[in-house]
C-alpha positions as CSV (number, residue, x, y, z in Angstrom):
1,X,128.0,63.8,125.7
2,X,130.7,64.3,128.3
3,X,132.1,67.2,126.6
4,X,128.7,69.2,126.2
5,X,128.0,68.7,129.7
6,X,131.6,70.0,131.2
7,X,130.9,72.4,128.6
8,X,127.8,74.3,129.9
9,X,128.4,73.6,133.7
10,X,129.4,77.1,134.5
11,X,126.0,78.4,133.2
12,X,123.6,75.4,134.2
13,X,121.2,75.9,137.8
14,X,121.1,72.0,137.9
15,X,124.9,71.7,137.9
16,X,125.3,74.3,140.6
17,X,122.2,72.7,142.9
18,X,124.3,69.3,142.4
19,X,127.8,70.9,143.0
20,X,126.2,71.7,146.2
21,X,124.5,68.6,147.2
22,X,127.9,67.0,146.6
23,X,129.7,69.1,148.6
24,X,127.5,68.7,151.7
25,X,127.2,65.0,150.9
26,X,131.0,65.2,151.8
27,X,130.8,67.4,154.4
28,X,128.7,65.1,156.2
29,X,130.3,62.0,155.5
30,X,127.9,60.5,153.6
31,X,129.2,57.2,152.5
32,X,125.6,55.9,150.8
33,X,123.9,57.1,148.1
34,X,123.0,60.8,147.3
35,X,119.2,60.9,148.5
36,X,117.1,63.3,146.3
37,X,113.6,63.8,147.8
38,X,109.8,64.8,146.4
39,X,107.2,64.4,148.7
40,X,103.6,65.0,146.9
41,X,100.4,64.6,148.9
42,X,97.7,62.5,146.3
43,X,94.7,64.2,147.8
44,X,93.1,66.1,144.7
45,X,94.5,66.1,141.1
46,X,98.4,66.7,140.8
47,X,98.7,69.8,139.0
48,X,101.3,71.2,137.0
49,X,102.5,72.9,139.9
50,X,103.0,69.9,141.8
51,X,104.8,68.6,138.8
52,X,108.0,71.2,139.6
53,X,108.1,69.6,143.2
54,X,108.7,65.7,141.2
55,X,111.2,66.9,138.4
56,X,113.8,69.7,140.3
57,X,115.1,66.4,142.3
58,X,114.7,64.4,139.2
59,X,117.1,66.7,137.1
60,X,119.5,67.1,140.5
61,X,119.7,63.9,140.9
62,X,120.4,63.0,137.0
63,X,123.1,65.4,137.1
64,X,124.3,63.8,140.1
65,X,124.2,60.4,138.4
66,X,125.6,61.2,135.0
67,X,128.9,62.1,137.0
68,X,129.9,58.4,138.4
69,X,128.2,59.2,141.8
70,X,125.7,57.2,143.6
71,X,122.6,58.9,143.9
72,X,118.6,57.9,144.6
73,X,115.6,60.0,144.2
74,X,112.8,58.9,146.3
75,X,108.8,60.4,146.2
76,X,107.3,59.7,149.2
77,X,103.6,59.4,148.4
78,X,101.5,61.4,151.5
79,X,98.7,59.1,151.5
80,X,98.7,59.0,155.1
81,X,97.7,62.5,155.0
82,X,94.0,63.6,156.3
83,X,91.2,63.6,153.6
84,X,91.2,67.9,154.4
85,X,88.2,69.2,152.1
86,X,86.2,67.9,148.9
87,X,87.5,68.9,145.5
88,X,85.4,70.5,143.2
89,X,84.7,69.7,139.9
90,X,85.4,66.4,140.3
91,X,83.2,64.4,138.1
92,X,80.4,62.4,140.6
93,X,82.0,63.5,144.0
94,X,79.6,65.8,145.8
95,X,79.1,67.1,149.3
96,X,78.4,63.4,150.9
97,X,82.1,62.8,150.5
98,X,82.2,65.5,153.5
99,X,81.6,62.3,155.6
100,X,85.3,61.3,154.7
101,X,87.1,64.0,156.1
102,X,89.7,63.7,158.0
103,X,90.2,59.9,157.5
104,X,93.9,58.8,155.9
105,X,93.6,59.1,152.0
106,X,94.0,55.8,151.6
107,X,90.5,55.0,153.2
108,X,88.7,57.2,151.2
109,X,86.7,55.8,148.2
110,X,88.1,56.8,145.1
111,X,85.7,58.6,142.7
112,X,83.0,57.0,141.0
113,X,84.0,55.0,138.0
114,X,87.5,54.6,138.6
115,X,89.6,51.3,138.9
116,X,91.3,52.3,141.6
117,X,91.4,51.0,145.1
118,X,90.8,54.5,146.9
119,X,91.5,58.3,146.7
120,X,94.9,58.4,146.6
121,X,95.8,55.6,144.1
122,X,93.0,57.2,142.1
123,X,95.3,60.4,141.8
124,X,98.4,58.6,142.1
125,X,97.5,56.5,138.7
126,X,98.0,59.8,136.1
127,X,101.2,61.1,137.7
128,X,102.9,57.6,137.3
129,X,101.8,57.4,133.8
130,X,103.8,61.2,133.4
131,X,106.3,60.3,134.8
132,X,106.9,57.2,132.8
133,X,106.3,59.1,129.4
134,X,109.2,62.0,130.8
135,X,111.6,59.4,132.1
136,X,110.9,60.1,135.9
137,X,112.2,57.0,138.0
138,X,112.0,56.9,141.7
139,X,111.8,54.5,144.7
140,X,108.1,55.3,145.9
141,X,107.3,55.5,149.4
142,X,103.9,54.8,151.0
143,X,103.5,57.0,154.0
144,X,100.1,54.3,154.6
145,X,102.4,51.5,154.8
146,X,105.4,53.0,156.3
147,X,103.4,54.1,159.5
148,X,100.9,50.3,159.2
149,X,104.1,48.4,159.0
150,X,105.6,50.6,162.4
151,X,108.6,51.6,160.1
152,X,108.6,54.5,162.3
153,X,108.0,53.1,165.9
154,X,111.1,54.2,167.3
155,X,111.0,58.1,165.9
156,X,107.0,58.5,167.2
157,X,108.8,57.3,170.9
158,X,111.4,59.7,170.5
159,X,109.0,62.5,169.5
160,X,106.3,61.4,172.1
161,X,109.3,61.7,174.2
162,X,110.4,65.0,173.9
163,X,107.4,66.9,172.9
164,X,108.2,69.3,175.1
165,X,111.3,70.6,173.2
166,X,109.3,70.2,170.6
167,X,106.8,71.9,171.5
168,X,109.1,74.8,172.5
169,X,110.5,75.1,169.3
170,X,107.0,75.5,168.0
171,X,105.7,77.7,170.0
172,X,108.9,80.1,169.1
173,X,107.4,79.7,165.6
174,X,103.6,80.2,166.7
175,X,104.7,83.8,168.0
176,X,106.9,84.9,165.3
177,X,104.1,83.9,163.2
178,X,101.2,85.8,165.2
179,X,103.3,88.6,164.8
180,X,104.0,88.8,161.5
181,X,100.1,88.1,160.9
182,X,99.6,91.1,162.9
183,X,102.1,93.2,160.7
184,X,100.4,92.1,157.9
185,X,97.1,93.1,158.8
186,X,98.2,96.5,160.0
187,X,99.7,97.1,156.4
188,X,97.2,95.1,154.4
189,X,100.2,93.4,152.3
190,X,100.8,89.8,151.7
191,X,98.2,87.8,153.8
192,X,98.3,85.0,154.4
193,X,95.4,83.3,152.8
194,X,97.2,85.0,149.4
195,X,98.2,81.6,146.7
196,X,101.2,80.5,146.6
197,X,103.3,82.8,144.5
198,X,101.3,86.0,145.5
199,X,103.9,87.7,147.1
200,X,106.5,86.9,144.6
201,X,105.3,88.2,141.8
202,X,102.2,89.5,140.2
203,X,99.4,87.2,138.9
204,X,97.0,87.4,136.1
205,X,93.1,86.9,137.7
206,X,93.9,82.9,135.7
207,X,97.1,82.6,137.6
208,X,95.6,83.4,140.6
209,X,92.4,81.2,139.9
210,X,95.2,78.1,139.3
211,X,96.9,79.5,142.3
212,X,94.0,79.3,144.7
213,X,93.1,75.5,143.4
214,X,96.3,74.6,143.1
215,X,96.5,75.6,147.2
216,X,93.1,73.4,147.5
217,X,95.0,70.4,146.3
218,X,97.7,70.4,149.2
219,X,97.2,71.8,152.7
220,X,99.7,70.1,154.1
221,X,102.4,73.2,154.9
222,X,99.0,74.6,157.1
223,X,98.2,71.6,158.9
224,X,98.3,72.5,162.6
225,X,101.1,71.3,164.8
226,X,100.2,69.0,167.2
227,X,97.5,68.1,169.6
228,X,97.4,70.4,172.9
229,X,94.6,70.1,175.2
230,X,94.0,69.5,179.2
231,X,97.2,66.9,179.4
232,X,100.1,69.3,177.3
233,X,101.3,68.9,173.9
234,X,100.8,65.9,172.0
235,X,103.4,65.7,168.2
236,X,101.3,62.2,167.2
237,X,97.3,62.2,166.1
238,X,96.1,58.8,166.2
239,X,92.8,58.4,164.2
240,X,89.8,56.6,166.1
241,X,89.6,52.9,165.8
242,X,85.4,53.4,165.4
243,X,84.9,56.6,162.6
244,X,88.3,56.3,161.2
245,X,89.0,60.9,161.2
246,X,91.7,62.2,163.7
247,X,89.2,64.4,165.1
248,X,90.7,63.2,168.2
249,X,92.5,64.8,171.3
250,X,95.0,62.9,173.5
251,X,93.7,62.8,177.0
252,X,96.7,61.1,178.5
253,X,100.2,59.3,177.9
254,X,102.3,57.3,180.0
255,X,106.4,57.5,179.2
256,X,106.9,54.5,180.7
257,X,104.3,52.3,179.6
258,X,103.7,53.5,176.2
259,X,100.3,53.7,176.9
260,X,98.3,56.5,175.1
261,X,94.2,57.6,175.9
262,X,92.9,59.3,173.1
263,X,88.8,60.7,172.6
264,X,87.3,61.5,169.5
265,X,85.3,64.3,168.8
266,X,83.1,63.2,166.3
267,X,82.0,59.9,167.4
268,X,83.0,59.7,170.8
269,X,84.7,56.8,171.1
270,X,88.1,56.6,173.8
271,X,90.5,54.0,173.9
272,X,93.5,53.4,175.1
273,X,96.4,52.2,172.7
274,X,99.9,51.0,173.6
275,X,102.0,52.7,170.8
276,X,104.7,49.8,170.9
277,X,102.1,48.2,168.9
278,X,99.1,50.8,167.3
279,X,99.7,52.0,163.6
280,X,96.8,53.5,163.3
281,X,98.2,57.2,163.5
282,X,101.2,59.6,162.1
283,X,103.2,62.2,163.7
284,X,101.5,65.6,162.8
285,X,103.0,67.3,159.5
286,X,105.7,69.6,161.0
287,X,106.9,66.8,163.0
288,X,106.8,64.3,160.5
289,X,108.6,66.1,157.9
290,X,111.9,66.3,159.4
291,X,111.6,63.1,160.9
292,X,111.4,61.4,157.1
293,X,114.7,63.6,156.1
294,X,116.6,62.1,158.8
295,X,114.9,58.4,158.3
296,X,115.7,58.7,154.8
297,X,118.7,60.8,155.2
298,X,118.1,63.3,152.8
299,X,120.5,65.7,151.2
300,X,118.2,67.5,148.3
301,X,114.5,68.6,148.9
302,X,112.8,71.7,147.2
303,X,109.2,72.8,148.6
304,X,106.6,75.4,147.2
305,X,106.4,79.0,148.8
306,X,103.8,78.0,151.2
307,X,106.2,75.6,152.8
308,X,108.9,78.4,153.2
309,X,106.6,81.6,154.7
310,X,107.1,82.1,158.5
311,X,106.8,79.4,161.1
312,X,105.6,77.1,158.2
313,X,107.2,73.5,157.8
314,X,110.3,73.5,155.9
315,X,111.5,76.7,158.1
316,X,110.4,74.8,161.4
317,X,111.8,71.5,160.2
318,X,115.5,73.1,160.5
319,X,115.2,73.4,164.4
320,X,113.2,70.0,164.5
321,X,115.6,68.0,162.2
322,X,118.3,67.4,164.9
323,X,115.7,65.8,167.4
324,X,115.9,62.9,164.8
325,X,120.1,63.1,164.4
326,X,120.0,65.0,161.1
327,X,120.2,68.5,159.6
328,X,117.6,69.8,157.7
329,X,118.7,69.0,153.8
330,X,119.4,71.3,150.8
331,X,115.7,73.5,150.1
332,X,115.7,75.7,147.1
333,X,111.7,77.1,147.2
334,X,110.5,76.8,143.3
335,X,107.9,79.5,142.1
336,X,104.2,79.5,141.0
337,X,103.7,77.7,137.6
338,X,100.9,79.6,136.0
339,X,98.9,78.6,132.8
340,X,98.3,80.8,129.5
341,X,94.9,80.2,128.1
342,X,93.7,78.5,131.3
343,X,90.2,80.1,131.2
344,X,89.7,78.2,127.8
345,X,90.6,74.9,128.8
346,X,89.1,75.5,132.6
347,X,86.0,75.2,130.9
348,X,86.4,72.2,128.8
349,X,88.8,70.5,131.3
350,X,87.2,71.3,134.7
351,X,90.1,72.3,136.7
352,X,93.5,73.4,137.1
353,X,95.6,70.9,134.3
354,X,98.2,68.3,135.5
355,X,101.1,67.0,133.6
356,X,98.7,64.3,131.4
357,X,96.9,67.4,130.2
358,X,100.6,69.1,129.2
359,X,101.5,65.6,127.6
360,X,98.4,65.4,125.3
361,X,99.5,68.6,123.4
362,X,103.2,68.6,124.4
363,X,106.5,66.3,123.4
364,X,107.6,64.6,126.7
365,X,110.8,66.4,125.8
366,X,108.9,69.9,125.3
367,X,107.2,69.3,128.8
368,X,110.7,68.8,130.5
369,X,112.6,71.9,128.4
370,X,109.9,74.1,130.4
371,X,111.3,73.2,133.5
372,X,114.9,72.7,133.1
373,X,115.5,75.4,131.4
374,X,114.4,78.5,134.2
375,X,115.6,78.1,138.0
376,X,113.5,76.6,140.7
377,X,113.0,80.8,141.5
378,X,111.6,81.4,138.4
379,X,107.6,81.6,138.2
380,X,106.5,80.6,134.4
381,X,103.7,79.8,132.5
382,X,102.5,76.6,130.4
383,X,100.5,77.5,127.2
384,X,97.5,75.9,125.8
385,X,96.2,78.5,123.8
386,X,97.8,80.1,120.7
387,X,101.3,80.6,122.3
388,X,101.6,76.6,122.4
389,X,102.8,76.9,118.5
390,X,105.0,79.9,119.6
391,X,106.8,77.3,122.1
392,X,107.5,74.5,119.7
393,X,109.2,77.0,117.3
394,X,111.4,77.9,120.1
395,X,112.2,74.6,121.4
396,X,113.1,73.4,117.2
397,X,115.1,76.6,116.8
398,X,117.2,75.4,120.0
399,X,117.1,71.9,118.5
400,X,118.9,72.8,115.6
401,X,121.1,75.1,117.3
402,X,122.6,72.8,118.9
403,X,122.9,70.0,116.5
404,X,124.8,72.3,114.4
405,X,127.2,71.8,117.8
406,X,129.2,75.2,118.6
407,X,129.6,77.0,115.3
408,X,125.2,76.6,115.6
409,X,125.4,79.3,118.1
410,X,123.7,77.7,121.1
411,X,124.9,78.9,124.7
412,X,125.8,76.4,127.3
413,X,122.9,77.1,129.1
414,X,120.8,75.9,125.6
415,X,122.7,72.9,125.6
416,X,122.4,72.1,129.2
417,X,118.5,72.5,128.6
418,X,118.7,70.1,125.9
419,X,120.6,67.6,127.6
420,X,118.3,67.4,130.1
421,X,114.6,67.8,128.2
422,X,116.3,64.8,125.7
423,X,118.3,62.2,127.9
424,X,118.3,60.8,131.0
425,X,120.9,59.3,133.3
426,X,120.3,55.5,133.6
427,X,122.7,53.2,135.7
428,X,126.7,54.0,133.8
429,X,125.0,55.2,131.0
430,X,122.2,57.8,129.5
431,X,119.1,57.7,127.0
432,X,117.6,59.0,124.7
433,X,114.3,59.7,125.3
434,X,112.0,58.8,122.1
435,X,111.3,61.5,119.6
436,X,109.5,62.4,116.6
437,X,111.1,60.6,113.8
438,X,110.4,63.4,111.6
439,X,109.1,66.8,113.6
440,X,107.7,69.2,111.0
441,X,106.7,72.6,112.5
442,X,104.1,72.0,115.0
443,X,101.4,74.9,113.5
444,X,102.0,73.8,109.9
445,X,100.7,70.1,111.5
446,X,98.2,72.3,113.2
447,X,96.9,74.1,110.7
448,X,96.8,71.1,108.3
449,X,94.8,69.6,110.9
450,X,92.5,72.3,111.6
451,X,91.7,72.9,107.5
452,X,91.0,69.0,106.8
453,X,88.9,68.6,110.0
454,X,90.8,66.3,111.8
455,X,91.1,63.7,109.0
456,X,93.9,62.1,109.4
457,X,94.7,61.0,105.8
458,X,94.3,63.6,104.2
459,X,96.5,65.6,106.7
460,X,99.4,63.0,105.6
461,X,98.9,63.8,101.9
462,X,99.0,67.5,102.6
463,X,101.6,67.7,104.8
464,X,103.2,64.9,102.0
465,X,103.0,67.8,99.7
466,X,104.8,69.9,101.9
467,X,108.2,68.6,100.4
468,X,107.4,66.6,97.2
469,X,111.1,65.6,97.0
470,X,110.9,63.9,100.3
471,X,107.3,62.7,101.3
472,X,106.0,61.6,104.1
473,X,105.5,57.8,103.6
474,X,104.5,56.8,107.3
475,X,102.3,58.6,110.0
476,X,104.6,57.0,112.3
477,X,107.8,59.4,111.3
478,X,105.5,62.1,112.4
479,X,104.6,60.3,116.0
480,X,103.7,61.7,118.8
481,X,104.0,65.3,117.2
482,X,100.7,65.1,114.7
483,X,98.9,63.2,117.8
484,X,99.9,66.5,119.9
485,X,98.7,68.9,117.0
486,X,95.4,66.9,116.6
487,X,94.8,66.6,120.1
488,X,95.8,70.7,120.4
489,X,93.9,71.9,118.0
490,X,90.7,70.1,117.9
491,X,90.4,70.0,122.2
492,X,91.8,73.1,123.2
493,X,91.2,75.9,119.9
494,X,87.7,77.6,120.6
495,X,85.3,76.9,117.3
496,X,85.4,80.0,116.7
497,X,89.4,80.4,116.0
498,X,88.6,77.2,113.9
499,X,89.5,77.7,110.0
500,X,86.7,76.8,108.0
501,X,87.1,76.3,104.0
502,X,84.2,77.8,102.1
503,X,81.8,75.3,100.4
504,X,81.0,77.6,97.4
505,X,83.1,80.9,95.6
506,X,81.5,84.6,97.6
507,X,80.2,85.5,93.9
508,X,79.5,89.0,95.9
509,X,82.8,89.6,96.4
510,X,84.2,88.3,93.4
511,X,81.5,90.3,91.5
512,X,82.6,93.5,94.0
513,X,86.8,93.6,92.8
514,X,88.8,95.8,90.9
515,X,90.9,95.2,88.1
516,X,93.8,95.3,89.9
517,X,92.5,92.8,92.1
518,X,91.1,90.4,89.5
519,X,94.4,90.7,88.1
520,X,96.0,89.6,91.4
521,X,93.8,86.5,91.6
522,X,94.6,85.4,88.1
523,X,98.4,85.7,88.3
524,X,98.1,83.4,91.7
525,X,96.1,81.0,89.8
526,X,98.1,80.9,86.9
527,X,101.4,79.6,88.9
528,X,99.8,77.3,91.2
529,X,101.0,74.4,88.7
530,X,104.1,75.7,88.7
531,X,104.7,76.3,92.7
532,X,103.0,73.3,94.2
533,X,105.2,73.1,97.2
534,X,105.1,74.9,100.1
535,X,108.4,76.6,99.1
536,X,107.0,77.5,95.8
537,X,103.6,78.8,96.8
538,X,105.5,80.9,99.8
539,X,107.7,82.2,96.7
540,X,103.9,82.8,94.7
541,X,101.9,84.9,97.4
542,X,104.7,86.9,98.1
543,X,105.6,87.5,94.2
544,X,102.4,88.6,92.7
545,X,102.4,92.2,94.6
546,X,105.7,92.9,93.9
547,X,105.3,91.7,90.0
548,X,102.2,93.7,90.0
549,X,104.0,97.1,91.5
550,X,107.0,96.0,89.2
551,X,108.9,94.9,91.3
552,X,111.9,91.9,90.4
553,X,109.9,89.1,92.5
554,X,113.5,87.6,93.6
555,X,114.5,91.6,94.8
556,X,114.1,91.4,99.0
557,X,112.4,95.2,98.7
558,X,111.7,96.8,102.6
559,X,109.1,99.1,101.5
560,X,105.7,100.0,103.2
561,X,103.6,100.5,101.0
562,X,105.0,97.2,99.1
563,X,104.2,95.2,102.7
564,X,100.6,97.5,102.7
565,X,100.0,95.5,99.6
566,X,100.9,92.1,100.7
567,X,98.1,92.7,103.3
568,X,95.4,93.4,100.8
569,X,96.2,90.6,98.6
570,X,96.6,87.9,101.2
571,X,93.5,89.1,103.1
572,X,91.5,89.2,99.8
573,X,92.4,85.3,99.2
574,X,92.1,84.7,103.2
575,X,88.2,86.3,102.0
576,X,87.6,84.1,99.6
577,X,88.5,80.9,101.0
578,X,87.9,80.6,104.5
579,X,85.4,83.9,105.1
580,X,87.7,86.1,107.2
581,X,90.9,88.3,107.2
582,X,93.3,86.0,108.5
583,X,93.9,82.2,108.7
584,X,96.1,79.5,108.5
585,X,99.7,80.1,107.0
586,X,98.8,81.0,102.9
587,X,101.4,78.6,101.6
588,X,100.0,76.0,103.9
589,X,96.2,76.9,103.4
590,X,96.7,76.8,99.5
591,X,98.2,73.3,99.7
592,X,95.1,71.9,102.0
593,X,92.4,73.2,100.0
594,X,93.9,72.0,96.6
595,X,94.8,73.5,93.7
596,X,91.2,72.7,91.9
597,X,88.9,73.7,94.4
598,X,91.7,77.3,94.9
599,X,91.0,77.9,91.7
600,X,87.2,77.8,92.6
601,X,86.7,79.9,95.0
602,X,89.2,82.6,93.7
603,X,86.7,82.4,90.7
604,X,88.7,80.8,88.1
């Protein structure tokens, strides 16, 4: 393990993100542990997206870890966030929830049905459970029971304190961003209200649907920045003791005394609270931000694009950070995670997928190849639809790669991937996540599954037949791939791309061939006996044109009108057994339906 990793360091983005964090570690004397940071607001479904913001710390700071150095990742939980608009699609959450805005997260009812306490455990609950099947581990932080428990009394002083620098430095921001709006709308490029990700590359019309819900689910980095009315700038919102929202205005503060008047605007309730003492309330977001990195001394914390645009947060926080004795930490922004096929599963799934989703149809180790192996820069997409089999080919061709260690012709960069997707750092030493015992090609599982209808013994037997010198003698060696394929291909594949066997032979069509077709359809049936594998009926199909053109069936022949052939005859027995030009493997297909009912429906 030590060698592969010293091996592939030069070519690995994780390595060179650690290699820096290190180096600034030392440069500013850091004698505690490395701090790694994600910070994820729970207040809608914790999309895929999101998911990029929880694992580029988690792989830094594994890299960090598996070289002797003390290191912590931390996800600070942004329940103390304001309840900013109703989701949709949210089973049994309609418009009354409106009466909930602008309350804390964590004192809004979670959904109906679900076990949960409120809103944000509700979507806390399926993130855990990814990050637990993928290895994630973290110290959580509550950002409800940080600011209950007064963890940050002193830093809301300091801020109350100097809002006017504060509000300085904003207001710097407020007019390099008016301006920039103003450019924008004179050139009608890259406004504003674009998704995250616009701007950096272009989106398909079901990225950009992901995109705009995906923006739904945060709102964080456009939170305003403070509370200014008739008495100055305020940096702290408290929210009213009598509704709950912090649709509230501070209408006074005393330095001395502590002692802050607030009104609310929706109830109209005022009060007067002494801040040595009121938790009720949190620093506004781009205040509160850099005030965490230095509480929690961060060195290492991506953010999404909307977090890096002009005058947002993370580009604020720099000037803000020192206000709270600390720099701002290592940033790299990560890109837009898009979704192949996400129309289809929109529909079934109602809204954009989070990791759980990915995780039904996808190895835990499959799920983390996808983001370890591009940069944090690099916009990608997650399939669902048909190129999900295309990416488990891929990730088995690098698995094999690289267990045939150098001479197997992997690059460092494919080992580094591995490394990471497969183990993870824990304490002195590293694990290996669990795998499939025995991981047959995912669309052979799928297309067993799809032809036998989701039964799942008779799946076994087929895919048994697959290699008759080494059966499959437990559905457990084939754990949690066939569960993936199942789940894949009879959730997610429309009915219409589903592979249905034919019942009785198309007597039409049989009644309809040539001789050179009949003669085709004999010499297949004739060898079945002989080629029941999937080897040997691969070796069949492709045999009987070249016999029939003759042809050596062992010669490999590059010839059109040879491959022009192969066409016909596999589309002729595609025909007769499932009803259309195209299907499942042949071999494969062959092997599900059985060699007596083949023989059938090819009219023999």
């Amino acid at each position: 393990m030590p060698d592969q990793e010293a091996a592939v360091r030069p070519e690995d983005w994780v390595t060179r993100l650690a290699d820096e964090v290190i180096r600034e570690a030392e440069e500013r004397g850091i004698r505690g542990p490395i701090v790694c940071a994600s910070g994820i607001s729970p207040s809608g479904p914790i999309h895929l997206g999101n998911f990029r913001e929880l694992i580029t710390p988690h792989l830094v700071a594994d890299e960090i870890t598996r070289r002797g150095i003390a290191c912590e990742h931390i996800l600070s939980w942004d329940d103390f966030d304001r309840f900013r608009r109703v989701p949709k699609n949210l089973s049994g959450v309609d418009e009354s929830w409106e009466e909930h805005i602008g309350k804390p997260l964590t004192s809004v009812p979670a959904p109906p049905g679900s076990p949960h306490a409120n809103w944000a455990e509700h979507f806390k609950a399926p993130l855990l459970e990814a990050m637990q099947a993928t290895g994630i581990e973290v110290r959580q932080i509550s950002q409800t029971e940080q600011y209950r428990a007064g963890a940050y009394r002193e830093q809301i002083l300091l801020a109350m304190r100097e809002r006017g620098v504060i509000d300085t430095v904003l207001g710097r921001y407020r007019t390099l961003e008016a301006a920039a709006e103003a450019k924008q709308r004179a050139t009608g490029k890259g406004k504003r209200h674009d998704p995250p990700g616009v701007q950096q590359q272009k989106l398909t019309e079901e990225q950009a649907a992901a995109a705009t819900e995906a923006e739904r689910g945060s709102g964080a980095a456009t939170e305003d920045d403070g509370s200014e009315g008739r008495a100055g700038y305020f940096p702290y919102k408290p929210f009213c003791s009598v509704c709950g929202t912090d649709f509230t205005t501070v209408t006074a503060y005393d330095d001395d005394s502590h002692l802050l008047s607030y009104a609310c605007t929706k109830c109209g309730h005022t009060e007067q609270v002494d801040l040595d003492t009121f938790t009720n309330g949190k620093l506004v977001w781009k205040v509160d931000w850099p005030m965490r990195w230095g509480y929690e001394q961060v060195l290492f914390e991506p953010s999404g694009v909307d977090h890096q645009s002009p005058g947002s947060s993370f580009v604020v926080g720099k000037d803000l950070a020192p206000i709270f004795g600390w720099r701002r930490p290592i940033g790299p922004m990560y890109a837009f995670v898009g979704i192949a096929g996400m129309a289809k599963m929109s529909s079934s799934k109602g809204g954009v997928p989070i990791p759980n989703d990915a995780l039904e149809v996808m190895e835990p180790q499959v799920l983390r190849w996808l983001y370890a192996r591009r940069r944090p820069n690099q916009s990608f997409d997650i399939a669902f639809g048909p190129e999900l089999q295309r990416l488990y080919d891929e990730w088995d061709a690098l698995v094999r790669k690289v267990s045939r260690g150098p001479e197997g012709g992997a690059q460092p960069g494919d080992v580094a991937a591995h490394l990471r997707a497969t183990s993870v750092a824990r304490g002195s030493g590293v694990e290996t996540l669990p795998t499939t015992p025995r991981p047959m090609p995912f669309r052979t599982i799928a297309s067993v599954i799809d032809i036998t209808q989701g039964d799942e013994a008779q799946a076994v037997r087929i895919l048994s037949d697959l290699d008759p010198d080494n059966p499959v003698t437990s559905t457990d060696d084939l754990r949690p791939r066939l569960d993936c394929a199942e789940r894949w291909m009879l959730g997610y594949v429309p009915a219409e791309d589903r592979t249905i066997v034919r019942e009785e032979p198309d007597t039409e069509l049989l009644a309809s061939l040539d001789d050179e077709q009949r003669e085709s359809l004999r010499m297949l049936v004739d060898g079945l006996d002989d080629h029941w594998s999937l080897d040997g009926l691969t070796h069949l199909v492709y045999a009987v044109p070249k016999i029939q053109r003759g042809l050596d069936p062992e010669a490999k022949v590059r010839d059109p009108e040879l491959s022009k052939a192969q066409r016909a005859f596999f589309a002729l027995v595609y025909r007769l057994i499932v009803a259309k030009d195209t299907g499942p493997r042949l071999p494969t297909l062959l092997l599900a339906v059985g060699a007596d009912r083949t023989r059938r429906l090819l009219g023999h």
